[in-house]
Structures are given as structure tokens and as C-alpha cells.
N, C-alpha and C positions, 0 to 999 in steps of 0.2 A: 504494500500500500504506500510505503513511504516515497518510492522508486518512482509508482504514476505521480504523486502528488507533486512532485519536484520537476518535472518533466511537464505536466500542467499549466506550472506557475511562469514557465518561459524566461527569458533571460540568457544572460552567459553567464558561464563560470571563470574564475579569474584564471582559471590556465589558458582558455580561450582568449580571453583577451590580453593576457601574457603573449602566446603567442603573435597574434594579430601588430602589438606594439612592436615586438622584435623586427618582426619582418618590415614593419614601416622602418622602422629602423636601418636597417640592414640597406636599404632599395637607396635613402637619403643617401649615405655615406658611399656606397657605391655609384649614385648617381652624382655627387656635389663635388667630382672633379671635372666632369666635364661641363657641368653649369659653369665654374669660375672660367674655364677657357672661352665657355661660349658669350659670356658676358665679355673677356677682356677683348673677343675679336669684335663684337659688338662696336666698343668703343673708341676700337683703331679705326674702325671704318666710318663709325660717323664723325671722326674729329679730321679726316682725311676727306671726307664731303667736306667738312663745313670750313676748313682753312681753304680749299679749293674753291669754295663760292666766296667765302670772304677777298680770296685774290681776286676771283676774277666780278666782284662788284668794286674792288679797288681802283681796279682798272678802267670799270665805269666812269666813276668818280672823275678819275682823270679825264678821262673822254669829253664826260661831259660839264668838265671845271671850266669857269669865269676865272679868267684873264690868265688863262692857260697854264693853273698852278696843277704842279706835281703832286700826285698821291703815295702812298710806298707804306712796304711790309717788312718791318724790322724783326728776324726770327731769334729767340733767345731759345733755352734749351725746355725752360716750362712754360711759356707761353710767347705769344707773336701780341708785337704793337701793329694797329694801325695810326696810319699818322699823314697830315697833309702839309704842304709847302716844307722847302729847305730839303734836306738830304738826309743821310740816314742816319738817324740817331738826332737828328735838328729840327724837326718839323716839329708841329703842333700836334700833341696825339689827340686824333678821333675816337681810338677804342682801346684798351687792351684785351687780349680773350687769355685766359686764363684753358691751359690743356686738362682735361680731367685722368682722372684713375691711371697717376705712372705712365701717362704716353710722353712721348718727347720728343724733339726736335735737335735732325743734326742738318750740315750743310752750311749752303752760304748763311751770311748773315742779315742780308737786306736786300730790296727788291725797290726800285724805286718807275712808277711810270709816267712816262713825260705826259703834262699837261696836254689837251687839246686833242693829242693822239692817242693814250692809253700804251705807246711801245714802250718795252722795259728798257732801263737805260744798258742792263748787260742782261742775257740769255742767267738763269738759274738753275738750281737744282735743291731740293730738303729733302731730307727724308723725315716720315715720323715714322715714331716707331714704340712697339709697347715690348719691354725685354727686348733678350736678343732672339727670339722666334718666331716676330712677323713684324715686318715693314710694312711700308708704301715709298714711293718715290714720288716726288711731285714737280714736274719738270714744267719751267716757264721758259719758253721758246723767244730768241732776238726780236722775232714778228709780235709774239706778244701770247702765244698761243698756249695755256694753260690746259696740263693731262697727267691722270694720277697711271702710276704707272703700278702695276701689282706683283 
């Protein structure tokens, strides 16, 4: 009688849900190495968009500046200035963007484009990068032509 009555009453018992914890368990820690990787490529890639759109609205800028003042992208290793008129390191900053989660930035130092035209004053190259296990390349061409390279 005791056997139906328990059986009746429904529920789990804590070995059951012993169990059931375990294995949530078990699946986290086996799964939470490739979340961190999949997060860190996550954020190579969009900070590799968005320095790239940030260039090339820089370049805009320039294009479309009154009295055909200079725009430019000064790269430090955690984050890139924007900045307009004067040269690299001298101009008025319009932004700083700050890189998030450990990516970084190597290469040239500065990128400046002429007033009026948007041409870079020299052909570029950065890389960013999160670790040493994945890059991007981010080449600005003498013509002016901005492409992330993979």
C-alpha cells in the first residue's frame, strides 16, 4: 500500500533530480569553451565592421568638408581617435572609440584624408586583432579604397 500511495502522490525524488542537475551540469562546462571562443570571434568581427565604417564615413567627412579641411584616423593599440583638420596627432578630435573585450590594434599609426577628395595622404594597413588566433587586416588603398581582409 505504501508503494501505490507514493507513486500516487507524483513528484520526483531527489536522486532524480540529482541526477537531472548533474547532467545540466556536465553539458555547461562542456559547452562554455566554445561559447567564450564564439563570443571572442563575435567581437573581432564586429569591431572590424565598425573601424571599417568608421574609416570609411571618415573619409566622407573629408569629401564632403567646407573649405576642404582634412579628416584622419589616428590608431593607438586600444583604441583609434577620430579627428579633423591639422595632421596626425594635431587635429581637433571628433571621437575616440574605445576597442572592447582584449581586441587590439597593430600597424600604421595614422591615416589622414585630404579635404575635398577623401584620398588618403599614404596607402595603409592595421590589423586588429583579439590574441594571437585571429586577425583581420584592414587595408586603405592610395585611391582611397577601404577592405577588411580575412
Amino acid at each position: 500500500m505504501k508503494i501505490i500511495a507514493m507513486k500516487e502522490r507524483g513528484g520526483f525524488t531527489v536522486i532524480e533530480l540529482l541526477i537531472v542537475i548533474s547532467l545540466i551540469t556536465l553539458f555547461s562546462f562542456l559547452t562554455a569553451p566554445f561559447s567564450i571562443e564564439f563570443y571572442r570571434e563575435q567581437t573581432l568581427d564586429e569591431e572590424a565592421q565598425f573601424l571599417a565604417n568608421n574609416l570609411k564615413n571618415t573619409q566622407s567627412h573629408a569629401m564632403a568638408g567646407k573649405d576642404d579641411i582634412a579628416w584622419g584616423v589616428e590608431f593607438l593599440s586600444e583604441k583609434y581617435i577620430i579627428f579633423k583638420g591639422g595632421s596626425c596627432g594635431e587635429g581637433t578630435t571628433h571621437r575616440t572609440v574605445n576597442l572592447r573585450g582584449g581586441v587590439e590594434l597593430e600597424g600604421d599609426s595614422c591615416v589622414l584624408f585630404k579635404g575635398g577628395t577623401g584620398v588618403p595622404n599614404n596607402s595603409a594597413e592595421v590589423t586588429i586583432k583579439h590574441g594571437e588566433e585571429r586577425s583581420y587586416i584592414i587595408n586603405i588603398t592610395e585611391g582611397g579604397a577601404i577592405s577588411i581582409v580575412r
